[in-house]
N, C-alpha and C positions, 0 to 999 in steps of 0.2 A: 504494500500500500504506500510506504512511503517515498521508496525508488519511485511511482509512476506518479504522486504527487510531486515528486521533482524535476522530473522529466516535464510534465506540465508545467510546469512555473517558468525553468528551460525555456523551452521551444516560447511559453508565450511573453519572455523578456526579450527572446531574439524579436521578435514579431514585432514588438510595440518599438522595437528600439529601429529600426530599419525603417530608413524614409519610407513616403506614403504620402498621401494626397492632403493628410492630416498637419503635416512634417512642412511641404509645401506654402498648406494656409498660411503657418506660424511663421512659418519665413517671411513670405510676402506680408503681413500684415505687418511684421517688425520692419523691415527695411523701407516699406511706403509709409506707417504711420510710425512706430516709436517701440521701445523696448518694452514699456508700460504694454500697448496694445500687443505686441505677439506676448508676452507674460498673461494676458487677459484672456484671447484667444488659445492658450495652452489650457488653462485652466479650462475653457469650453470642453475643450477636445479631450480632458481628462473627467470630463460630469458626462459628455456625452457616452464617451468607454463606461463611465459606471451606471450608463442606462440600459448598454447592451449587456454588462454583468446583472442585472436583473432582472431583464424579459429572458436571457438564458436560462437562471435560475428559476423561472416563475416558466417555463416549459414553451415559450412562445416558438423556440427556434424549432423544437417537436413539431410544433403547428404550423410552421413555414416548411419541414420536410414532408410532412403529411396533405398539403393540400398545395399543390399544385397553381394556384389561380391565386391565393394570396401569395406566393413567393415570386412570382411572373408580378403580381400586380405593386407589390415592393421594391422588386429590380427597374422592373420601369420609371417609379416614382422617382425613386434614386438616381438612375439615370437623366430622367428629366430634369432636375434639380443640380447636377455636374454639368448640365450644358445652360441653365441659367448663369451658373456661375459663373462658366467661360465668357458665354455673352455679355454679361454684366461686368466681367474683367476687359475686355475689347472696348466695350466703349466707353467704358471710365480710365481707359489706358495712361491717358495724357496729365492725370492730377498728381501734382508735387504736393509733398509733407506737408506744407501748411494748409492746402486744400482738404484733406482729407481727415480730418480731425472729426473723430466719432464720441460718441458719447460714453461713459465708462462701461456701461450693461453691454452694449452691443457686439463688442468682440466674443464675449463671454459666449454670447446665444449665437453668434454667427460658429464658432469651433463647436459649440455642441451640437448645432447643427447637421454641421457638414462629418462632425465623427457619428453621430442618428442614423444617417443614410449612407453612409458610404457599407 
């Protein structure tokens, strides 16, 4: 039991530690807006990891390999919502640091977002 609870822990510090789309956010959010906002947006993406540790635990992901039509209909959503982002990175491309000055909450919900759906 306790080898393959370490083996778990293993493989899932390799996994969080290895860039990712998440890893990305926090970059860009630090180098466009401030150290403060990628720190804000880390913290999202660490509330939203602990939202997928508990629809895990509460058997949801059971219910995404069991039914077919919500796992399709989640990947999509997800999907959908990685090419808003894109698009909404494209045309807000051109804004320097002092433009882009967010509120303190919103990093927070924009990382927990984008670690939600990914």
């Amino acid at each position: 039991m306790t080898e393959k609870l370490l083996l778990v822990v293993g493989v899932t510090a390799l996994c969080m530690l290895s860039p990712g789309p998440d890893m990305i956010l926090v970059m860009r959010n630090t180098l466009t807006g401030s150290r403060r906002c990628g720190g804000l947006t880390a913290l999202g993406v660490l509330t939203g990891n602990m939202v997928h540790i508990g629809c895990c635990t509460l058997g949801i992901a059971l219910l995404l390999l069991r039914s077919p039509l919500a796992f399709s209909v989640l990947r999509v959503a997800s999907a959908l919502y990685l090419v808003f982002l894109g698009v909404q990175s494209l045309r807000n491309g051109s804004t320097t640091r002092a433009e882009s000055h967010a509120p303190a909450g919103r990093p927070i919900l924009f990382g927990a977002r984008v670690a939600m759906l990914k």
